[in-house]
Biopython code that builds the backbone (N, CA, C, O; Angstrom):
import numpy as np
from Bio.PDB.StructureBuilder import StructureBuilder

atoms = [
    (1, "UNK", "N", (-150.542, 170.089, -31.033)),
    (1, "UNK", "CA", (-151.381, 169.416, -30.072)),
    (1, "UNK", "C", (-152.340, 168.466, -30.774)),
    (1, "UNK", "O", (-152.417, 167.302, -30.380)),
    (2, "UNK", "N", (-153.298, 169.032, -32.103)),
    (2, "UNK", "CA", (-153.996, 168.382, -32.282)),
    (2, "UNK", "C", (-154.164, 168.381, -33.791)),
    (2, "UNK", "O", (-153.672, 169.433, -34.199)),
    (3, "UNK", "N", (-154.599, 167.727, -34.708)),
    (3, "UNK", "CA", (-154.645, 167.933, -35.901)),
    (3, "UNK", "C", (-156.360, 168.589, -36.035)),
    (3, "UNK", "O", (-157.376, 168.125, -35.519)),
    (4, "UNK", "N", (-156.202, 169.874, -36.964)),
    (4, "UNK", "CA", (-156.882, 170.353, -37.118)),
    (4, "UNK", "C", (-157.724, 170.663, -38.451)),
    (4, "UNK", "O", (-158.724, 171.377, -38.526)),
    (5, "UNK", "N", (-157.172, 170.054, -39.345)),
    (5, "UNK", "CA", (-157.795, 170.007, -41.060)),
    (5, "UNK", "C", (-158.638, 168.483, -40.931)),
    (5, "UNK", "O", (-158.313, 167.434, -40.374)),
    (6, "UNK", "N", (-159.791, 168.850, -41.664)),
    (6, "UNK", "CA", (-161.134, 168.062, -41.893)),
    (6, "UNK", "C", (-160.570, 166.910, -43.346)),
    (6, "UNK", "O", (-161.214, 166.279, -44.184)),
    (7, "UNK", "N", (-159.525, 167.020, -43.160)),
    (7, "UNK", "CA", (-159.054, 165.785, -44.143)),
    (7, "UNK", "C", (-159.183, 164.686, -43.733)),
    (7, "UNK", "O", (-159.929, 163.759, -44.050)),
    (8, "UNK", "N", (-157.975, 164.877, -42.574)),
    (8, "UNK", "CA", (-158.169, 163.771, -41.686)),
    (8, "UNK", "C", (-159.072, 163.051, -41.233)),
    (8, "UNK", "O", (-160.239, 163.022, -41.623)),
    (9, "UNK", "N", (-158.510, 162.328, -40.246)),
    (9, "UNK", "CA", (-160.235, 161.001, -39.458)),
    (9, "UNK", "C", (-161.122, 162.291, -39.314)),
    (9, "UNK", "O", (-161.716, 162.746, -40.293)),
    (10, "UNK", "N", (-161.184, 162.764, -38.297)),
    (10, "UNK", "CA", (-161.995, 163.613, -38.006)),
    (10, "UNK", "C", (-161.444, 165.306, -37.599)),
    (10, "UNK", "O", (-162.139, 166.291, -37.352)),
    (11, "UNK", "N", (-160.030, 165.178, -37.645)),
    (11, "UNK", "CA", (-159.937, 166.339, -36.872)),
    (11, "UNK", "C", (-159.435, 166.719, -35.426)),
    (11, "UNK", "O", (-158.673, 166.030, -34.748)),
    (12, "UNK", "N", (-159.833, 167.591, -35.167)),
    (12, "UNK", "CA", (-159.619, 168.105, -33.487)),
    (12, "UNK", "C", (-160.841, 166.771, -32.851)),
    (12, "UNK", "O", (-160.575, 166.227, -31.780)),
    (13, "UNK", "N", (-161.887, 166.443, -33.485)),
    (13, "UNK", "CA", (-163.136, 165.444, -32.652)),
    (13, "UNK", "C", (-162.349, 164.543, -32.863)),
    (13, "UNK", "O", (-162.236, 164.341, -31.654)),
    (14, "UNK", "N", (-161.605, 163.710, -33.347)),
    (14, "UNK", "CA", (-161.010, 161.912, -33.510)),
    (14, "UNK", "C", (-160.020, 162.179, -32.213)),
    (14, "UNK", "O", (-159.829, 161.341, -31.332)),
    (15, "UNK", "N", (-159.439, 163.460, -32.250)),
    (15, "UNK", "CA", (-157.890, 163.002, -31.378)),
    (15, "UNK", "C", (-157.619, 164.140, -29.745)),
    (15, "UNK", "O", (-156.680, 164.194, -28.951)),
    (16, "UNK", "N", (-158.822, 164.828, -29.818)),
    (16, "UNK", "CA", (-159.031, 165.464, -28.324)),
    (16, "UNK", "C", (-159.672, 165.210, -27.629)),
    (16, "UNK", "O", (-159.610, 165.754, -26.526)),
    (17, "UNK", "N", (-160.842, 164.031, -27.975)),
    (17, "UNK", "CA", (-162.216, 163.792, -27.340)),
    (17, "UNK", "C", (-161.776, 162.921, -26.318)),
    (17, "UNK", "O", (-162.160, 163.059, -25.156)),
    (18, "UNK", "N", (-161.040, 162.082, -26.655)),
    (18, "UNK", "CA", (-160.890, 160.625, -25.409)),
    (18, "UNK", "C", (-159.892, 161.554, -24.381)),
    (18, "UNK", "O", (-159.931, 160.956, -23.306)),
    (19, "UNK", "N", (-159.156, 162.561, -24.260)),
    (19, "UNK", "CA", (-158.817, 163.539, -23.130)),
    (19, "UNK", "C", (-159.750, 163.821, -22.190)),
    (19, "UNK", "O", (-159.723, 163.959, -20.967)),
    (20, "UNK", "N", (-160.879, 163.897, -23.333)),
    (20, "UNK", "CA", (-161.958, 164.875, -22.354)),
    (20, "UNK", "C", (-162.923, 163.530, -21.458)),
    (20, "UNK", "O", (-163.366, 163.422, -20.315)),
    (21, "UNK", "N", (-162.926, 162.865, -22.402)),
    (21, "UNK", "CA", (-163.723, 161.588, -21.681)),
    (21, "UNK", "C", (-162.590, 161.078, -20.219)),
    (21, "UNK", "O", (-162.862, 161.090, -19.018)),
    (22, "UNK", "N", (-161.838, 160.838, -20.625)),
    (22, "UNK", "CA", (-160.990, 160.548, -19.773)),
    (22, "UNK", "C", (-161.417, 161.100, -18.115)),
    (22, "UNK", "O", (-162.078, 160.646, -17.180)),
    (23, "UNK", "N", (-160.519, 162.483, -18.424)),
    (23, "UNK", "CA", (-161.407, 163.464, -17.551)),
    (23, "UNK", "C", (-162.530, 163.557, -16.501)),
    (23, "UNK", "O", (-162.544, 163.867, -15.310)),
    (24, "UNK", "N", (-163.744, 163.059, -17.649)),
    (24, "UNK", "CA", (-164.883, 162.884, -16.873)),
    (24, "UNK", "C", (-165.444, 161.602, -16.399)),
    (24, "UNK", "O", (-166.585, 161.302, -16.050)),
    (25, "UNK", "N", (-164.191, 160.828, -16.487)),
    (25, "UNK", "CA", (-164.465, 159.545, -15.934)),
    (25, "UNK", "C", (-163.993, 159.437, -14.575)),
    (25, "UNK", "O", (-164.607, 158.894, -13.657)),
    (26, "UNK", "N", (-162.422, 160.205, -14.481)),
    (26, "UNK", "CA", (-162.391, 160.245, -13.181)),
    (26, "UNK", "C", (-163.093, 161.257, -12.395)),
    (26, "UNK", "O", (-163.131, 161.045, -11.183)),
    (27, "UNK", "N", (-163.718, 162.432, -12.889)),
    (27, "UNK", "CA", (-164.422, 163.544, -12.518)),
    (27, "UNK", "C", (-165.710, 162.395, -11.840)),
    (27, "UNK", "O", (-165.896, 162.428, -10.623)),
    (28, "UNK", "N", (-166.493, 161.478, -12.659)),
    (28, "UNK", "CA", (-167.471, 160.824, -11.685)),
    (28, "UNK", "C", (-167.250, 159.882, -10.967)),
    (28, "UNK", "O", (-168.157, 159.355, -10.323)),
    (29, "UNK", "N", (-165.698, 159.365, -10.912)),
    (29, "UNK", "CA", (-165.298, 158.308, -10.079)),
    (29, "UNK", "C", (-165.135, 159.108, -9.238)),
    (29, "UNK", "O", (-166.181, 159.188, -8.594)),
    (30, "UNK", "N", (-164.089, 160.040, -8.710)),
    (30, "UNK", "CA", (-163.954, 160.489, -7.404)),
    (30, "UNK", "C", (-165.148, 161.537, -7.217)),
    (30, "UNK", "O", (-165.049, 162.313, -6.267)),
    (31, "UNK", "N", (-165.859, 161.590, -7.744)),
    (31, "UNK", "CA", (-167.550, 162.029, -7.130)),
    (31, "UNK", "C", (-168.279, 160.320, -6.264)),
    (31, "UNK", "O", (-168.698, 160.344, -5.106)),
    (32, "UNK", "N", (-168.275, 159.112, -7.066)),
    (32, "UNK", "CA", (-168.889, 158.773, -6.285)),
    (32, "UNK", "C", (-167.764, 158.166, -5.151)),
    (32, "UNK", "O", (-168.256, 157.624, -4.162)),
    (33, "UNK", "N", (-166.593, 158.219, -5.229)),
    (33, "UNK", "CA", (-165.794, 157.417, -4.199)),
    (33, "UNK", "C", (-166.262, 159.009, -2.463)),
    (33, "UNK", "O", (-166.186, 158.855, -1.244)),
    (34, "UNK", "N", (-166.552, 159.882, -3.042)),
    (34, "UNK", "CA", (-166.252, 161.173, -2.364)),
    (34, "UNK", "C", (-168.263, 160.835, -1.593)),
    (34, "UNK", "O", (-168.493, 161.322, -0.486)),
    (35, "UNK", "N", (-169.178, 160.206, -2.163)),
    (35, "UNK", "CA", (-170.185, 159.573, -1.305)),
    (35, "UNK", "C", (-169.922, 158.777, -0.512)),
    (35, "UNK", "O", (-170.608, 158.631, 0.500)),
    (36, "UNK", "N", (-168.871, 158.068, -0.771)),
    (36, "UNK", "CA", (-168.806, 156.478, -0.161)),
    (36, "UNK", "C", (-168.317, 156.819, 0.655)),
    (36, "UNK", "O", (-168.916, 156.577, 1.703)),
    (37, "UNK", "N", (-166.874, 157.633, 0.814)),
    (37, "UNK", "CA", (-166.151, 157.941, 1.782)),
    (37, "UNK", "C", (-165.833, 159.296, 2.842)),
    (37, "UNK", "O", (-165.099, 159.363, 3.829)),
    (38, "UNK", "N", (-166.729, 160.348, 2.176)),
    (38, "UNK", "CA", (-166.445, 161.406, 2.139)),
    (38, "UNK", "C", (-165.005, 162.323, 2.329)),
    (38, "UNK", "O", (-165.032, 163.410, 2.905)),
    (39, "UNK", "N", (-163.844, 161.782, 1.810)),
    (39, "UNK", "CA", (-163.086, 162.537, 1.047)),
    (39, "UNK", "C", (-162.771, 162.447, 0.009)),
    (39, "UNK", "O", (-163.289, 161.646, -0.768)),
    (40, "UNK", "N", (-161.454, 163.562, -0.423)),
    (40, "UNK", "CA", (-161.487, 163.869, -1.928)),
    (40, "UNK", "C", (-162.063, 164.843, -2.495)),
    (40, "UNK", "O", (-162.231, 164.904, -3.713)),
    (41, "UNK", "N", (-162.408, 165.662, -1.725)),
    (41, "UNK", "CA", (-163.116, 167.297, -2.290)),
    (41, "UNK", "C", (-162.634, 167.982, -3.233)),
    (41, "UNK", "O", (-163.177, 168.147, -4.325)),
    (42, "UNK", "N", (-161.629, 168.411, -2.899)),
    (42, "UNK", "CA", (-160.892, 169.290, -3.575)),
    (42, "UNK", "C", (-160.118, 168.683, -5.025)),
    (42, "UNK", "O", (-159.671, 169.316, -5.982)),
    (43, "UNK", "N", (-160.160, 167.132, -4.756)),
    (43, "UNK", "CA", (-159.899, 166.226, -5.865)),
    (43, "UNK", "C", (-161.204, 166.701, -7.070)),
    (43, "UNK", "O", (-160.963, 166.940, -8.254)),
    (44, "UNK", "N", (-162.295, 166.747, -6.565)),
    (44, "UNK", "CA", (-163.426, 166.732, -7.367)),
    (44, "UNK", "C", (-163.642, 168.180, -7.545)),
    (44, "UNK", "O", (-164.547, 168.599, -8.267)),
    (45, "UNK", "N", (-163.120, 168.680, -7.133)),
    (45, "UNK", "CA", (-163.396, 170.233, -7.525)),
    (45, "UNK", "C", (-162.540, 170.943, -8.630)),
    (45, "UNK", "O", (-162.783, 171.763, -9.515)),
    (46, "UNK", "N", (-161.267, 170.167, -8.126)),
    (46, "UNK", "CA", (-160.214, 170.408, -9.396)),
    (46, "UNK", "C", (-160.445, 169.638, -10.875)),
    (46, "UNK", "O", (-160.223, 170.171, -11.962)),
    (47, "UNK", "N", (-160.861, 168.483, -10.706)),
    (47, "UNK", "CA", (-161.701, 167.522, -11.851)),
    (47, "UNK", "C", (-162.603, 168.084, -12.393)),
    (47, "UNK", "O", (-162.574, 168.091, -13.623)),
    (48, "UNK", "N", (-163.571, 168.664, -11.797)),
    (48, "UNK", "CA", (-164.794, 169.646, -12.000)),
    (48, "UNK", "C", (-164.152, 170.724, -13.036)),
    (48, "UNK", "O", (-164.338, 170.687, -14.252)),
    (49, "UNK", "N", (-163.440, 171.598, -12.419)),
    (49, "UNK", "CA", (-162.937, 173.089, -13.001)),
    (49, "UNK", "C", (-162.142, 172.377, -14.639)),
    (49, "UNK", "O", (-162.144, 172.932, -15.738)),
    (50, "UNK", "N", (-161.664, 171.312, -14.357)),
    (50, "UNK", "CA", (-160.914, 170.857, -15.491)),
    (50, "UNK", "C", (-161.536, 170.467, -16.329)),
    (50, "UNK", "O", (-161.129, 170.861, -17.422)),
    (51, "UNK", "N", (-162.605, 169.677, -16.376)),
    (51, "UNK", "CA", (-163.215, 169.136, -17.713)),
    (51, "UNK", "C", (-164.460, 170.697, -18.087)),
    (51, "UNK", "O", (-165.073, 171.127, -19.064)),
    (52, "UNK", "N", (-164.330, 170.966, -17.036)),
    (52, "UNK", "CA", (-165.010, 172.080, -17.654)),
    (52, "UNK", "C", (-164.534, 172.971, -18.670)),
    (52, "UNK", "O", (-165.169, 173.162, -19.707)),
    (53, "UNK", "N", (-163.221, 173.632, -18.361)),
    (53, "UNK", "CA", (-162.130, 174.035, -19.213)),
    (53, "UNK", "C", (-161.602, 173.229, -20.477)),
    (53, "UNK", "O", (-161.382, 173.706, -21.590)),
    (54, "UNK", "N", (-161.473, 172.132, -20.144)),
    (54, "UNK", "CA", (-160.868, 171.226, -21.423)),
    (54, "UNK", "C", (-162.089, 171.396, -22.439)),
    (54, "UNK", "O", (-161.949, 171.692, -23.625)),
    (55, "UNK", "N", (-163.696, 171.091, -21.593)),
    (55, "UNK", "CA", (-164.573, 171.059, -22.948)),
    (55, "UNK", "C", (-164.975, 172.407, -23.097)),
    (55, "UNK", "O", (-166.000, 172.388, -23.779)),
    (56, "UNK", "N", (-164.633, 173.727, -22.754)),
    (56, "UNK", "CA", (-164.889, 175.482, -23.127)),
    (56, "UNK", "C", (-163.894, 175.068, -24.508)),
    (56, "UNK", "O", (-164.240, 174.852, -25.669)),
    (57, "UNK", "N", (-162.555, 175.053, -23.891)),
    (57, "UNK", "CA", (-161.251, 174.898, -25.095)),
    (57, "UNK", "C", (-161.911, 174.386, -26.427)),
    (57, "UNK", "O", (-162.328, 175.068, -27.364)),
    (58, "UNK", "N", (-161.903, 172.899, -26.271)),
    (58, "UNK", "CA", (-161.792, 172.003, -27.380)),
    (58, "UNK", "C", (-163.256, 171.780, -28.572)),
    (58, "UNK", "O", (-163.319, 171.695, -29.798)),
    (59, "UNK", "N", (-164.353, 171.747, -27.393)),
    (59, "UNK", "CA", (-165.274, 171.624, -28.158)),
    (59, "UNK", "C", (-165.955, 172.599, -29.123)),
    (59, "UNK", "O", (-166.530, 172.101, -30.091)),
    (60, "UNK", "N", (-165.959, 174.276, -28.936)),
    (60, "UNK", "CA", (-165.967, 175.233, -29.888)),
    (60, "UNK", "C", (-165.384, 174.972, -31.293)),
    (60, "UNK", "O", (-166.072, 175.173, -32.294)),
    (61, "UNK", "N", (-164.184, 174.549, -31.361)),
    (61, "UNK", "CA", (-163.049, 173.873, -32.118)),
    (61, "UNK", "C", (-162.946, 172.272, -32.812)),
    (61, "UNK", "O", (-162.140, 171.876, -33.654)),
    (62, "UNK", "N", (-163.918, 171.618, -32.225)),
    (62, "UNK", "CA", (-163.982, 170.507, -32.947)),
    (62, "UNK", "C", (-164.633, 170.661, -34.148)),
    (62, "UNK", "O", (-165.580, 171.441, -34.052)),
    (63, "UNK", "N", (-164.412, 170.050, -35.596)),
    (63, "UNK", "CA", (-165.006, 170.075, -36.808)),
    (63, "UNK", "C", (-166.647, 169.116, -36.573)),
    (63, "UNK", "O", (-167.785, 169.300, -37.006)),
    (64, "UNK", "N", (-166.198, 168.367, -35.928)),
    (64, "UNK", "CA", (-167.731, 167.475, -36.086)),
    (64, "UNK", "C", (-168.077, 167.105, -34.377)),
    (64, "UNK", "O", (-167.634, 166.271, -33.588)),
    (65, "UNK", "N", (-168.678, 167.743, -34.329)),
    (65, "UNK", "CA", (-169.470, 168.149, -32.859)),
    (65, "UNK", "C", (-170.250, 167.046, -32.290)),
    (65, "UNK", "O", (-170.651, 167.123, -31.129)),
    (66, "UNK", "N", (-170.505, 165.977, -33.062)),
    (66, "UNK", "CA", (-171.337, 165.050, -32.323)),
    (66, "UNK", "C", (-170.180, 164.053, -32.644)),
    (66, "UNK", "O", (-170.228, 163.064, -31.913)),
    (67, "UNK", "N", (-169.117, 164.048, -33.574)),
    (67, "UNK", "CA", (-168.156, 162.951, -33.098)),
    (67, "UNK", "C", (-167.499, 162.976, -32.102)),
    (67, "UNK", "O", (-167.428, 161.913, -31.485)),
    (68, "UNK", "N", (-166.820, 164.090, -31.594)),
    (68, "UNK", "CA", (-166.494, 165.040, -30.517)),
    (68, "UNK", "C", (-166.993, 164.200, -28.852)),
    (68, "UNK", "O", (-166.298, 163.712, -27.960)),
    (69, "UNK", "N", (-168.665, 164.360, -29.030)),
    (69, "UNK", "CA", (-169.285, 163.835, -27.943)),
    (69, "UNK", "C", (-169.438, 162.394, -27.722)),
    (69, "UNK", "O", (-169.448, 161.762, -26.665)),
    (70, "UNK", "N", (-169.546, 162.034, -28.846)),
    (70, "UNK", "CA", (-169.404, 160.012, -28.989)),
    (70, "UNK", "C", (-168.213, 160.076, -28.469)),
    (70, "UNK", "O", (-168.269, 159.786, -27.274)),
    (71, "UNK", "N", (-167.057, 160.348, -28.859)),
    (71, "UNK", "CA", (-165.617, 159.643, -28.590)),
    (71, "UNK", "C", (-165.609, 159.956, -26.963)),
    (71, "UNK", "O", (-165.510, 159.069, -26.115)),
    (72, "UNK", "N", (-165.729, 161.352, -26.676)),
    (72, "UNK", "CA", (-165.845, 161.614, -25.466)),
    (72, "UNK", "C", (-166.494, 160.667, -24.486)),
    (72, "UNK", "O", (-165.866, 160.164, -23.554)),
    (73, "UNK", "N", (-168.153, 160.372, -24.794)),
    (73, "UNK", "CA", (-168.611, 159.403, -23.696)),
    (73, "UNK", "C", (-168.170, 157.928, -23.980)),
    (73, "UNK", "O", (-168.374, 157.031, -23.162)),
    (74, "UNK", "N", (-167.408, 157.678, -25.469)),
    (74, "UNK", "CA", (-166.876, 156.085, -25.356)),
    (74, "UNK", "C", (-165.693, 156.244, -24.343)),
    (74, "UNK", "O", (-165.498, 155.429, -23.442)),
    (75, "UNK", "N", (-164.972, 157.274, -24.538)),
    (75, "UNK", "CA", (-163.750, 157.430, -23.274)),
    (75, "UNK", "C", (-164.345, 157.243, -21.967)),
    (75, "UNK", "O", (-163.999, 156.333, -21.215)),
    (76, "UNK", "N", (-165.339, 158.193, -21.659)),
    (76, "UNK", "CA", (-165.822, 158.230, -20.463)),
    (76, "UNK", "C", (-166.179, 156.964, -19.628)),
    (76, "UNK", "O", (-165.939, 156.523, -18.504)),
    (77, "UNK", "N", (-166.760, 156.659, -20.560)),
    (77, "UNK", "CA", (-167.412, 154.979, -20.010)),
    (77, "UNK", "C", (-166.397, 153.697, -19.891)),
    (77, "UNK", "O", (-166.356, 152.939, -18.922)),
    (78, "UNK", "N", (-165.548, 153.601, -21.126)),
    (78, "UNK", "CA", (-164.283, 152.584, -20.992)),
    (78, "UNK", "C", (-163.263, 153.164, -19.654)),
    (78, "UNK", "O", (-162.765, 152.377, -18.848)),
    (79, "UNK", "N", (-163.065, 154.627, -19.588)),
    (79, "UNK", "CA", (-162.293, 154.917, -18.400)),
    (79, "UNK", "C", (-162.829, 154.126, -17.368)),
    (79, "UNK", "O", (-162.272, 153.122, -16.926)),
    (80, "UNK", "N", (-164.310, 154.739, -16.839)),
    (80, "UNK", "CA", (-165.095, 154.767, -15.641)),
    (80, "UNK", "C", (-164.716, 153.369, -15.365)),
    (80, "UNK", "O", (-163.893, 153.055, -14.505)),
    (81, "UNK", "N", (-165.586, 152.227, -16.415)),
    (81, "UNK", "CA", (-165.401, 151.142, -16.536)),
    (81, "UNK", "C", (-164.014, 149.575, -15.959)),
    (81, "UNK", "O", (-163.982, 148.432, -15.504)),
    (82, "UNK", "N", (-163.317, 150.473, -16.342)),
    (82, "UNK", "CA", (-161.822, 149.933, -16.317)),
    (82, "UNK", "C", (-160.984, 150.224, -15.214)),
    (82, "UNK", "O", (-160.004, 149.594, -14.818)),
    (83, "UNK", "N", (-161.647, 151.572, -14.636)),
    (83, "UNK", "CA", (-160.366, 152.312, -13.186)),
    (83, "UNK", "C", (-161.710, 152.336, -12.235)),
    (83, "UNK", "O", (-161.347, 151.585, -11.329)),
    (84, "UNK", "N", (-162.870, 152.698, -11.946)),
    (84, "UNK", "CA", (-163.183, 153.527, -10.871)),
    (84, "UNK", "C", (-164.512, 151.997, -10.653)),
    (84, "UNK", "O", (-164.676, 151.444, -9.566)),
    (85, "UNK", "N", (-165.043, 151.723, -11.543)),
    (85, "UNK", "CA", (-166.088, 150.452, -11.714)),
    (85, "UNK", "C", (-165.285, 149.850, -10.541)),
    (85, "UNK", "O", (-165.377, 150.241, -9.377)),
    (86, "UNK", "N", (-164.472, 148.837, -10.988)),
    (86, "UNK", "CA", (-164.312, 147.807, -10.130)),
    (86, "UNK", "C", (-163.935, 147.781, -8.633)),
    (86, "UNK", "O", (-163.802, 146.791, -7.914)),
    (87, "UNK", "N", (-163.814, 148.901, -8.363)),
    (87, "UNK", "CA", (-162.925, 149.305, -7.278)),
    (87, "UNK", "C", (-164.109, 149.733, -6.161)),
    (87, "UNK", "O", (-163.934, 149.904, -4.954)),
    (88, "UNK", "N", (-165.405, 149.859, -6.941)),
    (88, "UNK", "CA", (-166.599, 150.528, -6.067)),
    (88, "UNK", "C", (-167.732, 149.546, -5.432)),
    (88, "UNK", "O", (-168.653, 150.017, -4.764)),
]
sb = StructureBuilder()
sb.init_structure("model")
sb.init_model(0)
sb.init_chain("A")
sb.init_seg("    ")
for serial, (resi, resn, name, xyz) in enumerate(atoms, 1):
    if name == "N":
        sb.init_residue(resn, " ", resi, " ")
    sb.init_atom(name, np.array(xyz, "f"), 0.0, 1.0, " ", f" {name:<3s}", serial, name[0])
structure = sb.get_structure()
């Protein structure tokens, strides 16, 4: 799944983080599409339960914990940015 020796770029943080960002990009897109419109609940609930799980999993396990969270919110934001931004 993931490379896990600190040789490498970074590890489990270089190559699991943009999953998780990912994640929570659509986790706050269909949060705010779910104001605008009010559906999509259960969309956001399952998004919810998931990045929650993905970051229990991965982040215990990442070697460098604040690269981990950078890559994550650069995902987050280029996702948000690119799919849920323009559309709102």
């Amino acid at each position: 799944m993931c490379c896990t020796t600190g040789t490498q770029i970074a590890g489990l943080a270089a190559c699991c983080a943009p999953p998780v960002g990912g994640l929570a990009a659509e986790t706050v897109g269909v949060a705010l599409y779910l104001c605008k419109t009010h559906t999509y609940l259960f969309q956001l609930l399952m998004d919810a339960l998931g990045l929650a799980l993905l970051v229990y999993l991965l982040y215990p396990k990442a070697t460098r914990k604040w690269l981990f969270v950078v890559r994550a919110a650069a995902a987050a934001l280029a996702g948000f940015f690119a799919f849920y931004f323009p559309s709102l």
